[in-house]
C-alpha positions in Angstrom: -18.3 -7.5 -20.4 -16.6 -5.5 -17.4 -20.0 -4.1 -16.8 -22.2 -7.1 -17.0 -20.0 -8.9 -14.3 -20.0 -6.1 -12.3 -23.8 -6.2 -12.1 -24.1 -9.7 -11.8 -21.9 -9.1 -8.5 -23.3 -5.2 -7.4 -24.9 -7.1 -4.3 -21.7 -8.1 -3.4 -19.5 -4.6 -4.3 -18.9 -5.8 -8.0 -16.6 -9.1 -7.3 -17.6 -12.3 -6.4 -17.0 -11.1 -2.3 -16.6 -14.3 -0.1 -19.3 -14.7 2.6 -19.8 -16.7 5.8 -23.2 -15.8 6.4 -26.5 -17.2 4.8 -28.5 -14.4 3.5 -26.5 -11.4 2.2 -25.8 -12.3 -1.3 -21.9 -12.8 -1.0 -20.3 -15.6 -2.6 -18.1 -18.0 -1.9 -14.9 -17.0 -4.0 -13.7 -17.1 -7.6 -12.9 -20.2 -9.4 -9.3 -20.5 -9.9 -8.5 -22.0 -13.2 -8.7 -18.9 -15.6 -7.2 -15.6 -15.2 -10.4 -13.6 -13.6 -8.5 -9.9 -13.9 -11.7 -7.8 -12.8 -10.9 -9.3 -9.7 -7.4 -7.8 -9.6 -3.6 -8.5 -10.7 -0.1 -8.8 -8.6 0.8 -5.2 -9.9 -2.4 -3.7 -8.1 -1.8 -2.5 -4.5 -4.5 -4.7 -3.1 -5.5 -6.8 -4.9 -9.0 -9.0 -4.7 -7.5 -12.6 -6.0 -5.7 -14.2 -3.2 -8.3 -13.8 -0.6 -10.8 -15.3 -3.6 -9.4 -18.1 -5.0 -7.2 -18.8 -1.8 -9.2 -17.9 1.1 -6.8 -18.6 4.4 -4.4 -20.8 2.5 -2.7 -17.8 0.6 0.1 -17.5 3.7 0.5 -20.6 3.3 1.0 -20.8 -0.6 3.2 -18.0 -0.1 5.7 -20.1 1.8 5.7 -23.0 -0.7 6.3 -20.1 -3.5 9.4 -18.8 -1.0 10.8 -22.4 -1.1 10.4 -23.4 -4.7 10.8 -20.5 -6.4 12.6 -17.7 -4.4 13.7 -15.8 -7.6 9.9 -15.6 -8.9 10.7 -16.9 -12.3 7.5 -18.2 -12.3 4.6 -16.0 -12.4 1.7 -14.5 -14.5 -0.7 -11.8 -13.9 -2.6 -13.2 -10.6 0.6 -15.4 -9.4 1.3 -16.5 -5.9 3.3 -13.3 -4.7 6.3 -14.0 -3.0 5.7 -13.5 1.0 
């Protein structure tokens, strides 16, 4: 399966890259309602998912996860990572 969705998305470098312009085969994210790992996890040093599903909202996510959960008790593997 890793391979086929890497294909589908080779145009792109293998993950569903997020593109402004019209013609160059990017995407416009990852849809954020299942756990899409081939796009990265919170243990990875840079991971894909935030800039994916998130686009320029992330910092701003980030803050709310500072404010209502400080202690990170809640997480999984693509969480909002504490700022």
């Amino acid at each position: 399966m890793r391979d086929f969705y890497a294909d589908v998305y080779a145009p792109a470098g293998g993950i569903p890259e997020i593109s402004d312009a019209v013609h160059d085969r990017g995407t416009d994210g990852a849809y954020v309602s299942y756990p899409d790992t081939y796009i990265g996890v919170a243990s990875d040093p840079d991971p894909a998912y935030p800039r994916l599903y998130y686009k320029g909202n992330y910092a701003r996510l980030q803050e709310v996860k500072k404010y209502w959960d400080p202690k990170n008790h809640f997480h999984h593997k693509q969480p909002i990572r504490l700022p």
